[in-house]
C-alpha positions in Angstrom: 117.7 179.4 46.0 118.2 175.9 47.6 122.1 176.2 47.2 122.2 179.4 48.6 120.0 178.5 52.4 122.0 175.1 51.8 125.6 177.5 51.3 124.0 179.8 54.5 123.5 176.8 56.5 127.0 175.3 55.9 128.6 178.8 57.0 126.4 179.1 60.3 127.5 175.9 61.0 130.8 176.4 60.5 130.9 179.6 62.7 129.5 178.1 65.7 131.6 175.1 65.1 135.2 177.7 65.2 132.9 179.7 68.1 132.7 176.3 70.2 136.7 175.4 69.8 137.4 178.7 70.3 135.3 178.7 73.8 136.9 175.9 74.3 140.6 177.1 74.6 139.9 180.4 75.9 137.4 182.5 78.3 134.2 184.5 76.8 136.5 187.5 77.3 139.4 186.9 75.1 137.6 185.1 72.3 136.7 187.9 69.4 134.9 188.4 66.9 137.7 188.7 64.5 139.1 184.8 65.9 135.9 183.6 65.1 135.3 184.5 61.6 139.0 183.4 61.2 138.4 180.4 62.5 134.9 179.9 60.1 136.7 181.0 56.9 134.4 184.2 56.9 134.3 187.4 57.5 133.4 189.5 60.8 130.4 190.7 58.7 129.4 188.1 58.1 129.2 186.7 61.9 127.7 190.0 62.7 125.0 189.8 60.5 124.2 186.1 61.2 124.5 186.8 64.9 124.3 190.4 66.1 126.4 190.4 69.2 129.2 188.1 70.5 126.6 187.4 73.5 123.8 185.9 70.8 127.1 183.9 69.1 127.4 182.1 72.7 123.9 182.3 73.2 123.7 180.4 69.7 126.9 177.8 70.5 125.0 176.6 73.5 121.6 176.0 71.6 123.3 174.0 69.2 125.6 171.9 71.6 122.3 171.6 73.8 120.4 170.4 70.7 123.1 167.8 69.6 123.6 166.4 73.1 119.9 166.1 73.6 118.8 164.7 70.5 121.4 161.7 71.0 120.9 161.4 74.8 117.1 160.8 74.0 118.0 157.9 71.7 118.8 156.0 74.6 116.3 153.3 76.3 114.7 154.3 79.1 116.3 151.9 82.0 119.4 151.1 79.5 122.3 152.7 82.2 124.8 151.4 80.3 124.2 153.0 76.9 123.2 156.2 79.2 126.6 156.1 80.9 128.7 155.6 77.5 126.2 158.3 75.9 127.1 160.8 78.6 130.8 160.2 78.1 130.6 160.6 74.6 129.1 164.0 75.3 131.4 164.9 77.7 134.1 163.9 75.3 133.1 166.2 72.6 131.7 169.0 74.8 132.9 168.3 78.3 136.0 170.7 78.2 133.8 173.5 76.8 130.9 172.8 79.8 133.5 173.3 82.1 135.1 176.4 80.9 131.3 177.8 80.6 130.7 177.1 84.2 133.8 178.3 85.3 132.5 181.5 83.9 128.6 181.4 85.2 129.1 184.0 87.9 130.7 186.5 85.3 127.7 187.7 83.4 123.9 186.4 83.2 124.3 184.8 79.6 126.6 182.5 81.0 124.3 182.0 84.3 121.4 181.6 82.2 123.3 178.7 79.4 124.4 176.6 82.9 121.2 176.4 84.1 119.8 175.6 81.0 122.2 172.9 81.0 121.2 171.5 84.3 117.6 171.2 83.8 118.8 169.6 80.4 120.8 167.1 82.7 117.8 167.1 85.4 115.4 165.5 82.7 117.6 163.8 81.1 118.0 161.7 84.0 114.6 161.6 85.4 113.3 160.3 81.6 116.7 157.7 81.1 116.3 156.3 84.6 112.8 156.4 85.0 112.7 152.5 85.7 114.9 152.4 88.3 113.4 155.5 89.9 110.1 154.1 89.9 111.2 151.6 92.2 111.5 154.2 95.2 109.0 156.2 96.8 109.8 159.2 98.1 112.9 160.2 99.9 114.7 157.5 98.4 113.4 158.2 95.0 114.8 161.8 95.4 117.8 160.7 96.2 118.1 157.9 94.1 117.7 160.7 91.5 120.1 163.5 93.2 123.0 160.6 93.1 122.4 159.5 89.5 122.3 163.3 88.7 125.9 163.5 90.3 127.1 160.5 89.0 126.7 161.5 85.2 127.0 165.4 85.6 129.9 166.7 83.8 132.2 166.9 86.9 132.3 163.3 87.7 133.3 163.2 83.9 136.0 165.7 84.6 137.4 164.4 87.5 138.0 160.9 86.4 138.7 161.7 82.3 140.9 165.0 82.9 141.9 164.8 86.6 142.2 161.0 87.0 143.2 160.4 83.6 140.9 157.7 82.9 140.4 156.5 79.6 136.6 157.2 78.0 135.9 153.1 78.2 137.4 153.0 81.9 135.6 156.3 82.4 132.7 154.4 81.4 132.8 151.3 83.4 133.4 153.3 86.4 130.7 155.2 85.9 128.3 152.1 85.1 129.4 150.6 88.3 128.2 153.6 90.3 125.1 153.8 88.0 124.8 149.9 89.3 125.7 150.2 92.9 123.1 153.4 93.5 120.2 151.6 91.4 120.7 148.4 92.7 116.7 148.0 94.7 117.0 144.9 97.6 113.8 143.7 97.9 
């Protein structure tokens, strides 16, 4: 019994793994079912039965990317912008490409509307929690936008424009980011 969920676990695994490369490289439209289960070494059964519908597959690739990006985002020390800023860039390493292709889609079809705003409120509290320190230091107005520019700063676009646009480096992408992250939080007394 245990190596069987531990045998079920490996192939769910690996078909939201081929699922997120997949979704990657291509739109929602031209990915199938078929790619998938190619791509996972199984069978379009057994996607089918795992998932039900190409929409829950999605549904299920953006609860796990979610779930990974969270769970290391919330290892990082409240007030630490540094580590935030080279944990964000990690993520957007791994996932960034994906994120973007996602909300290049969001005004195709309410799954993909209701994963990119799942990721935002993700990103939202993320931010509030990580930089709660520095936004304690406002009141207000300038706490709110203190907040909305530390939102922008690490969202996935300011990844994208300097990593993929700019070609920046992931360390350069890094210290530029920091060096926002510094200049915004920066409080004169």
């Amino acid at each position: 019994m245990v190596a069987r969920a531990e045998s079920a676990a490996r192939t769910h695994e690996r078909v939201i793994e081929a699922a997120l490369v997949l979704y990657t490289e291509k739109d929602f439209e031209q990915v199938s079912l078929e790619d998938v289960a190619a791509g996972a070494g199984v069978t379009v059964r057994t996607v089918l039965r795992r998932f039900g519908t190409k929409e829950a597959l999605l549904d299920a690739v953006a609860d796990a990317a979610d779930d990974a990006i969270d769970s290391q985002r919330n290892d990082v020390p409240p007030g630490d912008a540094a580590a935030a800023v080279r944990r964000a860039v990690a993520d957007y390493d791994r996932y960034g490409d994906a994120i973007m292709r996602l909300l290049a889609q969001e005004h195709r079809a309410p799954a993909f509307q209701r994963i990119a705003q799942r990721g935002r409120e993700l990103h939202y509290d993320w931010v509030a929690r990580t930089f709660e320190p520095q936004l304690s230091q406002r009141r207000g107005a300038a706490r709110a936008r203190l907040r909305a520019q530390l939102i922008a700063i690490t969202d996935v676009y300011m990844w994208k424009l300097l990593r993929r646009d700019l070609r920046m480096g992931s360390k350069a992408t890094a210290a530029a980011l920091g060096e926002m992250v510094a200049g915004v939080t920066r409080h004169d007394t």
